[in-house]
C-alpha positions in Angstrom: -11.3 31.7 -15.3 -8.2 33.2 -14.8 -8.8 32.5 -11.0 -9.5 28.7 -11.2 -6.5 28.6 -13.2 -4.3 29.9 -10.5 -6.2 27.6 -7.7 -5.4 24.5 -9.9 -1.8 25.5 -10.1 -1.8 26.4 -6.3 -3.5 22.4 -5.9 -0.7 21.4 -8.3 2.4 22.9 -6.0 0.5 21.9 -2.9 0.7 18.2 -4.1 4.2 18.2 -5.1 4.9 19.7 -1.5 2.8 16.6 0.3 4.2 14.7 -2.0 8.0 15.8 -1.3 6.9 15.9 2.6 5.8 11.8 2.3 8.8 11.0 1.0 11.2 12.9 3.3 9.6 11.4 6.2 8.7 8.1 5.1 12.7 7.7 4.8 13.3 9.7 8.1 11.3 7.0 9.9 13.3 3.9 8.4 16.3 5.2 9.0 15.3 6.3 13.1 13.5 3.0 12.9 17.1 1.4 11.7 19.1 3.0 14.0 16.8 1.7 17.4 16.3 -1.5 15.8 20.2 -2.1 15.0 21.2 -0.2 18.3 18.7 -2.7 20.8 20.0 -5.7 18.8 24.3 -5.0 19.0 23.2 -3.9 22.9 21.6 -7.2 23.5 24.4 -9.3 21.9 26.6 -7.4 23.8 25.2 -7.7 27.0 24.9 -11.4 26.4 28.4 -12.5 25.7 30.2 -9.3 27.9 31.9 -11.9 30.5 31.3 -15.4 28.2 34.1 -17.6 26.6 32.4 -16.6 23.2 33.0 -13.3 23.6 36.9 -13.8 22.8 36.2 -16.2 19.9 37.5 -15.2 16.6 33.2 -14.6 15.0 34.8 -12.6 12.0 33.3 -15.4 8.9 30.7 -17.6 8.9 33.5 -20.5 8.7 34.4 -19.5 12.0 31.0 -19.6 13.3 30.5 -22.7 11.7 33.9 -24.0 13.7 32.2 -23.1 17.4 31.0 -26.2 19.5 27.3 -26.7 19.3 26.7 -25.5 22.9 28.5 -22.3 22.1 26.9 -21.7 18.3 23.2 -22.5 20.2 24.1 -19.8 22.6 24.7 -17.3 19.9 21.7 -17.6 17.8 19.4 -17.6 21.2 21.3 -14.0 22.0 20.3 -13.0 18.7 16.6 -14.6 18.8 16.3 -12.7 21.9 18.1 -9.6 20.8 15.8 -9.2 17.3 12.8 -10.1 19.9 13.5 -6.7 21.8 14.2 -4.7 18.8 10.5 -5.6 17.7 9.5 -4.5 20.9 11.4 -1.6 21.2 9.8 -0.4 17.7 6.6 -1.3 18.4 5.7 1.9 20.6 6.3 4.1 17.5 4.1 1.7 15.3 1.1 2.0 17.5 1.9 5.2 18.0 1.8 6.1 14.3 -1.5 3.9 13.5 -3.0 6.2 16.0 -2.1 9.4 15.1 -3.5 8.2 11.2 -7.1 7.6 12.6 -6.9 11.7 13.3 -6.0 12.5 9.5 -8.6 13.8 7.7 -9.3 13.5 4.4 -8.7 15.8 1.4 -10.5 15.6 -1.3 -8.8 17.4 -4.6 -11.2 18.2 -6.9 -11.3 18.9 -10.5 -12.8 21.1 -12.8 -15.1 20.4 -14.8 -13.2 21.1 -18.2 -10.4 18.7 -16.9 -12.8 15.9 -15.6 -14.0 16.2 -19.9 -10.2 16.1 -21.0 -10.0 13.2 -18.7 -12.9 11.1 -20.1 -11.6 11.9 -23.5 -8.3 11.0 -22.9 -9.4 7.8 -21.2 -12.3 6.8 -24.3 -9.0 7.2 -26.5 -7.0 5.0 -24.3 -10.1 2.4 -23.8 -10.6 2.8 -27.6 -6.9 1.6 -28.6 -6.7 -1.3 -26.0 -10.0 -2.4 -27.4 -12.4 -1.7 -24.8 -15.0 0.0 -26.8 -18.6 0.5 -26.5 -20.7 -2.3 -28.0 -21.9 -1.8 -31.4 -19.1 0.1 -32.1 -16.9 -1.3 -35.3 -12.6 -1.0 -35.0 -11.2 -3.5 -37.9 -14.1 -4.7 -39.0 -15.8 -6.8 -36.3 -17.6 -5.3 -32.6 -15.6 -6.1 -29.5 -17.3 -6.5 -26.1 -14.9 -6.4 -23.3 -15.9 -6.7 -19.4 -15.5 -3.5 -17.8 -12.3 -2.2 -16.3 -11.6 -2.3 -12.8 -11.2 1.0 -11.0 -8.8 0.8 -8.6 -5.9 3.5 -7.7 -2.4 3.1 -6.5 0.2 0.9 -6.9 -2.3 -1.9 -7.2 -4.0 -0.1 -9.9 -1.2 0.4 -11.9 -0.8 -3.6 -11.9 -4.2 -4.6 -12.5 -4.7 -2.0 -15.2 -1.6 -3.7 -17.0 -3.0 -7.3 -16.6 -6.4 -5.8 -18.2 -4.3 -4.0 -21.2 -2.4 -7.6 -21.8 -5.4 -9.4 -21.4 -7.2 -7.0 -24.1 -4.5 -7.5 -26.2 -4.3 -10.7 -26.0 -8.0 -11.0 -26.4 -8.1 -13.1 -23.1 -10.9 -10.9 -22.1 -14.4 -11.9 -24.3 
């Protein structure tokens, strides 16, 4: 016992390391991403307007923009069309390169015990039975509630349909 208790807690730090590691690198890769993107597009622009008429204009405000001929303000947005065209391109390398490296990923599967997988199911009948999604036959205020099954679905998504299901149970949208 004293064993599995230390291997759950081991689980436990292990997923708040992953968990730490997703984080750190999901916001390393927007900022790299970012900085190539924002770098391409001020190189384009640049490189568009170096020796151009445009390229002394006074582009500080919008009013000022709004001020240029119409030649000169279609020139500008087509060097930023163009310029946010290669930044996509210039980006897209590491995107294919990342949805190929996620096909080699293998999956871990955490397991529970068997003592927490009961706490679970209790803790969920408790939850089910206060939301009103209780077994037929069974009698809360007086009356039996049937209720259409919960959808099981983790994540983010989850969390959203779950709530919709609660407010609908509450609501007694749900018959």
């Amino acid at each position: 016992m004293p064993t599995q208790l230390h291997s759950q807690a081991r689980m436990m730090h292990y997923i708040a390391i992953v968990t730490g590691i997703v984080s750190f690198f999901r916001s390393l890769g927007g900022v790299v991403g970012l900085t190539l993107m924002s770098s391409v597009v001020n190189n384009k622009v640049s490189n568009a307007f170096a020796n151009s008429p445009v390229a002394n204009s006074n582009l500080s405000s919008l009013s000022s923009i709004q001020n240029l001929s119409p030649s000169v303000l279609s020139a500008i947005q087509g060097a930023f069309a163009d310029a946010i065209h290669w930044a996509y391109i210039a980006i897209l390398p590491f995107a294919c390169i990342s949805a190929i490296s996620c096909f080699f990923l293998r999956e871990v599967k955490i397991e529970r015990s068997r003592e927490e997988e009961q706490r679970k199911e209790e803790r969920q009948k408790a939850t089910d039975a206060e939301l009103g999604d209780v077994p037929q036959g069974s009698n809360i205020s007086g009356s039996p509630r049937e209720h259409k099954p919960r959808i099981k679905v983790y994540g983010p998504v989850g969390g959203i349909i779950w709530l919709l299901q609660a407010l609908g149970d509450k609501m007694e949208w749900r018959k």
